[in-house]
LUMMI-691968 format. One record per atom (N, C-alpha, C): x, y, z. Coordinates in steps of 0.02 Angstrom, whole numbers, plus 32768, in hexadecimal, padded with zeros to 4 digits. Example, Ala and Ser with C-alpha at 12.3 -4.5 7.8 and 13.67 -1.06 7.14 Angstrom:
82947EE48186/82677F1F8186/82947F5B8186/82827F908162/82AC7FCB8165/82858002818A/
% end
This chain:
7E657CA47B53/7E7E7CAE7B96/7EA17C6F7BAE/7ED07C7E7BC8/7F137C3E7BF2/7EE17C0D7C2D/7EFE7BD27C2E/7ED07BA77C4A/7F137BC57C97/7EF27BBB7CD1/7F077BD57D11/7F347B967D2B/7F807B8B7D31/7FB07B3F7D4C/7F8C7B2C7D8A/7F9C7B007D9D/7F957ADA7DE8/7FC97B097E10/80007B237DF4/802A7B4D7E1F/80097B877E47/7FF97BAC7DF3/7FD17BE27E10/7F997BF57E22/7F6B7BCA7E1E/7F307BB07E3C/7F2B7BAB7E7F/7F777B787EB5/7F9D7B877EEE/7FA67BBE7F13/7FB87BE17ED3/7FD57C397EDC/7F9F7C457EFB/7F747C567EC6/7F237C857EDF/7F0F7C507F15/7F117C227F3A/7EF67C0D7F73/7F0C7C247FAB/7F4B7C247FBB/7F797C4B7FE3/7F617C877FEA/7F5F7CA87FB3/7F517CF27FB9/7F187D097FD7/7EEC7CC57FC3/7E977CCC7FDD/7E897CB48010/7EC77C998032/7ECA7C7B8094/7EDD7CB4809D/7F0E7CD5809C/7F2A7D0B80BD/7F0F7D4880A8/7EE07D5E80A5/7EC27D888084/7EB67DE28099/7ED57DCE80E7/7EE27E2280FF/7F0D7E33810E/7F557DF580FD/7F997E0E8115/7FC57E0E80C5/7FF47E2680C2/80177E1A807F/80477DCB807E/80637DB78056/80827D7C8067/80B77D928037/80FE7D95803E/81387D938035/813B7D6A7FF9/816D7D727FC0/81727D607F87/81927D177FA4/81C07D167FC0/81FF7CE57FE8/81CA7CB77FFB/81A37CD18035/81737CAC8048/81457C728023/81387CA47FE1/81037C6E7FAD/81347C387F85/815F7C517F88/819D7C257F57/81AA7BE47F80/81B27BEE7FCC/81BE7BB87FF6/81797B867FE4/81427B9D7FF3/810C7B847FF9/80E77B547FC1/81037B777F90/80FF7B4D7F55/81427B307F15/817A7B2A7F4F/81B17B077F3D/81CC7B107EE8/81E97B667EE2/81ED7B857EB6/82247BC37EC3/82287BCE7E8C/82647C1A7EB0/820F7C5D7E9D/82597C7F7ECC/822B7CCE7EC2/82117CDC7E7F/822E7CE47E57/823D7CFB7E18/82067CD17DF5/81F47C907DFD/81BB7C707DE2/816D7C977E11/81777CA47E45/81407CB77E5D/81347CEB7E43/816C7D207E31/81537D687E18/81417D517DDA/81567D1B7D9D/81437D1D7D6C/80EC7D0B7D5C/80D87CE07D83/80AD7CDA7DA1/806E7D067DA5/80887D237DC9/805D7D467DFB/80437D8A7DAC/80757D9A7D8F/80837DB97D55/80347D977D20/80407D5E7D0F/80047D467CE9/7FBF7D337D00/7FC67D307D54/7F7F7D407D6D/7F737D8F7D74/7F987DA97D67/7F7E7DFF7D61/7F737DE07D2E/7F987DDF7CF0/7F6A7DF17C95/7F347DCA7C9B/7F187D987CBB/7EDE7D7F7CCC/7E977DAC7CF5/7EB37DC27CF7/7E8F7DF37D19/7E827DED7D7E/7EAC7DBC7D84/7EB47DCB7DE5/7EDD7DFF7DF6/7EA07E207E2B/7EC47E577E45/7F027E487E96/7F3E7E437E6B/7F5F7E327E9F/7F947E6C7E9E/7FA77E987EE6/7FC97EC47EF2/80127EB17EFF/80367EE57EEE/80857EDD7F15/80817F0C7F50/80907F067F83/807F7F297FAB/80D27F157FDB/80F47F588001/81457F5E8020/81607F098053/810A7EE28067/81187EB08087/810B7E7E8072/810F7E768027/80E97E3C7FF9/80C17E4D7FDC/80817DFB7FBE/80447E107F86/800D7E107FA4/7FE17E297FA3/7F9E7E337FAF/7F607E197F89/7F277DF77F8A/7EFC7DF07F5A/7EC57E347F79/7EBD7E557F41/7E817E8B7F49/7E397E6E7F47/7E217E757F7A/7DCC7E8D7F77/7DB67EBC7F8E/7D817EB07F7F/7D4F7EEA7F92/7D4F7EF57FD4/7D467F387FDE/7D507F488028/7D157F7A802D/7CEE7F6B807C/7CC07F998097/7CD07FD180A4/7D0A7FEA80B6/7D1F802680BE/7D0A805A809E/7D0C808380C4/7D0780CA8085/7D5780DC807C/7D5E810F803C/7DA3810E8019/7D9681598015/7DEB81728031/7DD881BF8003/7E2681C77FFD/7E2981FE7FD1/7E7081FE7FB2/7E9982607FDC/7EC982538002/7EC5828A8040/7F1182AC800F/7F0B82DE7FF6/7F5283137FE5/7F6283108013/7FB68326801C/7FD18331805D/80218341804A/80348368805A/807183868059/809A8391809B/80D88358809F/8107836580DD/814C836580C7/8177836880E1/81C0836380EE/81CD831280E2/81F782DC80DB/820482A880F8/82138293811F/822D82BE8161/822482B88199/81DA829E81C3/81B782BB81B3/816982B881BC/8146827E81AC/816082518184/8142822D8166/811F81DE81A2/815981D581D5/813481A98216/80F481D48229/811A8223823F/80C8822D8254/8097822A8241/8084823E81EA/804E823581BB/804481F881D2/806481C181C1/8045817981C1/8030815D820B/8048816C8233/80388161827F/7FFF8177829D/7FEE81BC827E/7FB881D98281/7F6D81C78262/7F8C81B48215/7F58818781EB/7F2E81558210/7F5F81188240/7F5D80E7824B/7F2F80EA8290/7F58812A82C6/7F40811D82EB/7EF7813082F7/7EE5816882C6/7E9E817F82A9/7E64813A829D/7E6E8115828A/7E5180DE8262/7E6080D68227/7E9280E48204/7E7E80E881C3/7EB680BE81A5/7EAF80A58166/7EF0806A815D/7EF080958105/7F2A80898106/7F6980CE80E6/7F60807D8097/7F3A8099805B/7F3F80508027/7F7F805B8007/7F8980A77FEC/7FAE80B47FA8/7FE280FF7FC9/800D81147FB9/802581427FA4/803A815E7F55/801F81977F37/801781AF7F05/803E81FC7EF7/8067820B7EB4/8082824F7EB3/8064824D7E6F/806A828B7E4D/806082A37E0A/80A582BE7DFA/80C5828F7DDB/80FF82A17DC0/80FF82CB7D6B/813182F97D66/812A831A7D21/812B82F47CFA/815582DC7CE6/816382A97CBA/813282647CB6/812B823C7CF4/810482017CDC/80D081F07CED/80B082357CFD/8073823A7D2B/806082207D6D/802A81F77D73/801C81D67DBB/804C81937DB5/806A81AD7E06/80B081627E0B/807581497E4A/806E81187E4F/804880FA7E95/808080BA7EB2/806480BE7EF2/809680887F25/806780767F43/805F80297F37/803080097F71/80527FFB7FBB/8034801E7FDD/804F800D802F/80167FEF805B/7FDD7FDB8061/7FB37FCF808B/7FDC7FC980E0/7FD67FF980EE/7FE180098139/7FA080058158/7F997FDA818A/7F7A7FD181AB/7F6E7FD181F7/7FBA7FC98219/7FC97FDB8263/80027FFE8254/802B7FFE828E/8060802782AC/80897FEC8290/808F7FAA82AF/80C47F8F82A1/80C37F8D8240/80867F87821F/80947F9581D2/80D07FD381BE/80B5800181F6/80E6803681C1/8136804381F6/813B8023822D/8170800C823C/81B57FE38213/81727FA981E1/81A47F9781BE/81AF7F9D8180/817E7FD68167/819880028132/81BF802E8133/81B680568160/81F5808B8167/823A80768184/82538022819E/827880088199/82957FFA8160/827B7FED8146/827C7FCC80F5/828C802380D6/8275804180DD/8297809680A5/82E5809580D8/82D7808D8110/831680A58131/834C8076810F/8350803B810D/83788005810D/838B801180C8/836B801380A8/837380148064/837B8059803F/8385807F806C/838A80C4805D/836A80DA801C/831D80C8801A/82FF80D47FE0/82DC811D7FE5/82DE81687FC8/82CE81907FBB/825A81817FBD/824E819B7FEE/81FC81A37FE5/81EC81B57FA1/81A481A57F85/819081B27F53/817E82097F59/816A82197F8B/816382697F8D/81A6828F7F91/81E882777F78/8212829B7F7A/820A82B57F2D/81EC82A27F0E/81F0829F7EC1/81C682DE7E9F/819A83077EDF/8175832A7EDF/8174836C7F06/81A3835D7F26/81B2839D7F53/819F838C7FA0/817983487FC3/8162833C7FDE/80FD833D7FD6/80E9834F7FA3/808B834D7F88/809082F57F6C/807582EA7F8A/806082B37F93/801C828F7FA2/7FFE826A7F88/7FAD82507F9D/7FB0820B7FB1/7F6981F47FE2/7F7A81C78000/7F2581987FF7/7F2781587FDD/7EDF81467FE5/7EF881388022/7E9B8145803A/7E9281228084/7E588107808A/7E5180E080AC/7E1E80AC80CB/7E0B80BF8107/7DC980C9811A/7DB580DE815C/7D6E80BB8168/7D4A80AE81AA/7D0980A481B4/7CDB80E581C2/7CF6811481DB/7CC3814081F6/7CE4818081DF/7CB581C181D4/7CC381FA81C7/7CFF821C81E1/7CDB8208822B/7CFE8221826C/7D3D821C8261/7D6081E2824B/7DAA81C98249/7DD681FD8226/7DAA81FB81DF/7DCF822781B6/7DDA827881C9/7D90828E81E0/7DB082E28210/7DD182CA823B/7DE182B08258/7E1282B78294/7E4882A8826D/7E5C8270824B/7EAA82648230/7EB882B78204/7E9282D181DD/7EAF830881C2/7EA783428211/7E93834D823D/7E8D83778251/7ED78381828F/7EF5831E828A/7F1F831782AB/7F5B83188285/7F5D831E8240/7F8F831F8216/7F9D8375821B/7F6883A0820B/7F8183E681FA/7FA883F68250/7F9183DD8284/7F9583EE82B1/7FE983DD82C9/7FF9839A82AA/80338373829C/806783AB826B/804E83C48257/807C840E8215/807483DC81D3/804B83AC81D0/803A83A08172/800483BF8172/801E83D68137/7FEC84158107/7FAE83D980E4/7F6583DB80E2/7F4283B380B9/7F1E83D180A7/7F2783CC806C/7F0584078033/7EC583EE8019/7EAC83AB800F/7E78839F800F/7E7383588021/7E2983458025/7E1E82EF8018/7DD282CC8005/7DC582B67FCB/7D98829B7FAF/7D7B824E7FBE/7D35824E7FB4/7D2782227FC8/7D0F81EE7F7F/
% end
């Protein structure tokens, strides 16, 4: 196993100060007086190391363990729909980790999004707009799955009960 640089050793400290917000690739490159492109390489060999570090639409994330309970919610909308799903998620309690399709061909595609407020998915769906990037549930007809993070039962009936109510169809959700 690779002995861990003073660089990236840096890396994972950063990641482990900031530990509930994402931090921008740009951001870590400034910080440790480097280009982007070294941070992703980086960041690349503390994954084969085994750190769980995410890409996530607003930067990297270091994963831990979380108290939450997790359940994984089907859900089928339009792309139109897609603020309200997440607005709804959010304003429920519940923070939106992954988006997931089952594609024919390459099976499960996943997208880390950890949405966590309004302004999170404000500046994600800026970011599809701007960049006119096609949703991962276009790839599917709109069926689409979503981990979620919640504290209480309660959260989760109400976010699905406010989603069908919203016109997304949710066909199931596991705990």
């Amino acid at each position: 196993m690779s002995e861990i640089t003073p660089r990236q050793s840096a890396l994972l400290d950063a990641l482990r100060t900031q530990n509930t917000e994402p931090i921008p690739g740009q951001a870590l490159a400034r910080q440790l007086g480097v280009t982007r492109q070294v941070v992703v390489h980086d960041i690349a060999l503390l994954r084969a190391l085994g750190h769980q570090i995410l890409s996530t639409p607003k930067g990297y994330i270091l994963q831990t363990g979380s108290t939450r309970q997790r359940t994984l919610l089907a859900v089928s909308h339009p792309p139109d729909k897609a603020a309200v799903e997440l607005y709804t998620l959010i304003d429920c309690g519940l923070s939106v980790v992954d988006v997931r399709v089952e594609h024919q061909i390459y099976g499960e595609i996943t997208g880390n999004l950890y949405l966590s407020s309004r302004r999170d998915i404000d500046h994600f769906l800026a970011k599809v707009n701007d960049q006119n990037v096609p949703l991962l549930s276009s790839l599917t007809d709109g069926v689409h799955y979503h981990l979620v993070e919640y504290d209480h039962d309660q959260q989760l009936k109400e976010a699905v009960q406010q989603l069908q109510h919203g016109g997304i169809e949710v066909f199931d959700w596991t705990s």
